[in-house]
C-alpha positions in Angstrom: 55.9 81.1 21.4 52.5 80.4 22.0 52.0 77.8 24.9 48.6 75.5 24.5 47.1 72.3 25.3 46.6 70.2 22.1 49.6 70.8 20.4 48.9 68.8 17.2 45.3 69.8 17.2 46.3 73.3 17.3 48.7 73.5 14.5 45.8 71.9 12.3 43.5 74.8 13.4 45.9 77.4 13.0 46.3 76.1 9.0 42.8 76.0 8.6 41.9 79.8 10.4 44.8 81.4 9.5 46.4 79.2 5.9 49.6 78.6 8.3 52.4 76.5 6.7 54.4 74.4 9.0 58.0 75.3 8.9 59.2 73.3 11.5 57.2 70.7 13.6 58.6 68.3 16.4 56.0 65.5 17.9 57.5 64.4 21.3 56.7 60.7 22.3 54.4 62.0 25.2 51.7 63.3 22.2 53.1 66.7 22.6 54.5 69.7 19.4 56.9 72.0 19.0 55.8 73.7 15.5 57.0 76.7 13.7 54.5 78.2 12.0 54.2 80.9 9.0 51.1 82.8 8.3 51.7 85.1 4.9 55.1 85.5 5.7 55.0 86.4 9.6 56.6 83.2 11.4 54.9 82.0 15.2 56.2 79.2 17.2 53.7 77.1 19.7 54.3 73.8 22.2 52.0 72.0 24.2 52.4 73.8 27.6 55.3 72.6 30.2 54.2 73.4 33.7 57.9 72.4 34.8 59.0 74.8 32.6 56.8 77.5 33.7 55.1 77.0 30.3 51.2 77.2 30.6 48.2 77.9 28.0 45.5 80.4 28.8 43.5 77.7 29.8 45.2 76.3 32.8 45.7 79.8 33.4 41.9 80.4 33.0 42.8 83.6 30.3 45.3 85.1 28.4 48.3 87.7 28.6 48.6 88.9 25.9 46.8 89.6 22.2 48.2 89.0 19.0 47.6 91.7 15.7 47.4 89.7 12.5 47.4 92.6 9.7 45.6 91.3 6.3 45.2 93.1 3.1 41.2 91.6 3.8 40.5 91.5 7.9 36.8 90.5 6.8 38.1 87.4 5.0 40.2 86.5 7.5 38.6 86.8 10.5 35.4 85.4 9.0 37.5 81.6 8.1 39.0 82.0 11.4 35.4 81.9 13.4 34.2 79.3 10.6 37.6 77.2 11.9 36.2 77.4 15.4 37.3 80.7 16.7 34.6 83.0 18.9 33.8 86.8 18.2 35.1 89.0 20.8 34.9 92.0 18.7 33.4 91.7 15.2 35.2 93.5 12.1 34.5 97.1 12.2 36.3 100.5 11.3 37.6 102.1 14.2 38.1 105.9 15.0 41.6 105.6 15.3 42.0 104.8 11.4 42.1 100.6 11.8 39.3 98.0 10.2 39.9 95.2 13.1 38.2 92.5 14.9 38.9 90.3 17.8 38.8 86.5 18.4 39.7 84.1 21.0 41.3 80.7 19.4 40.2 77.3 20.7 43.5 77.7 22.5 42.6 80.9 24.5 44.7 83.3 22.2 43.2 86.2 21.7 43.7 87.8 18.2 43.2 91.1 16.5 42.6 90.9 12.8 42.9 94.1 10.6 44.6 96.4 8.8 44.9 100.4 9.0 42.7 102.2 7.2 43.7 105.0 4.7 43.6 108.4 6.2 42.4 111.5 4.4 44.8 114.7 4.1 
């Protein structure tokens, strides 16, 4: 589950950078989400973050913990409507020696994600 601040403004960006359907979504009285999320079949969760439950977003926390790897028949595609959505370059698409085409962006959110697929290998 993916802990941010925005809840409802991030569930709208992650449909727009990423085509997420909403499987679930809960809007709490206070403004805040609980949303289940699907991007191509792979299913996410994210809430607004809940210091008091030792819940924060990588921007009260000033970065991240972790990275996510989104793997897309196209990484160029996808990482391209993901920075046109409002995500930043960290690492543009590129082929990698170790036999991957990936990129890296950090969400509005501060969720860092890898975008690519592996490459094929010759015999």
């Amino acid at each position: 589950m993916l802990s941010v601040r925005h809840g409802a403004q991030a569930v709208e960006f992650y449909q727009e950078a990423f085509g997420a359907d909403v499987l679930f979504r809960l809007d709490g009285g206070d403004g805040g989400v609980v949303a289940q999320l699907s991007v191509n079949g792979a299913v996410f969760w994210l809430a607004d973050e809940s210091p008091e439950h030792l819940n924060f977003s990588p921007e009260t926390l000033g970065g991240g913990t972790v990275r996510l790897v989104m793997v897309v028949e196209d990484p160029d595609a996808a990482f391209d409507r993901a920075v046109r959505a409002g995500a930043v370059t960290v690492t543009p698409v590129a082929d990698q020696p170790y036999h991957w085409r990936v990129g890296r962006i950090v969400d509005p959110f501060g969720h860092h994600w890898e975008i690519g697929k592996p490459l094929a290998q010759d015999s």
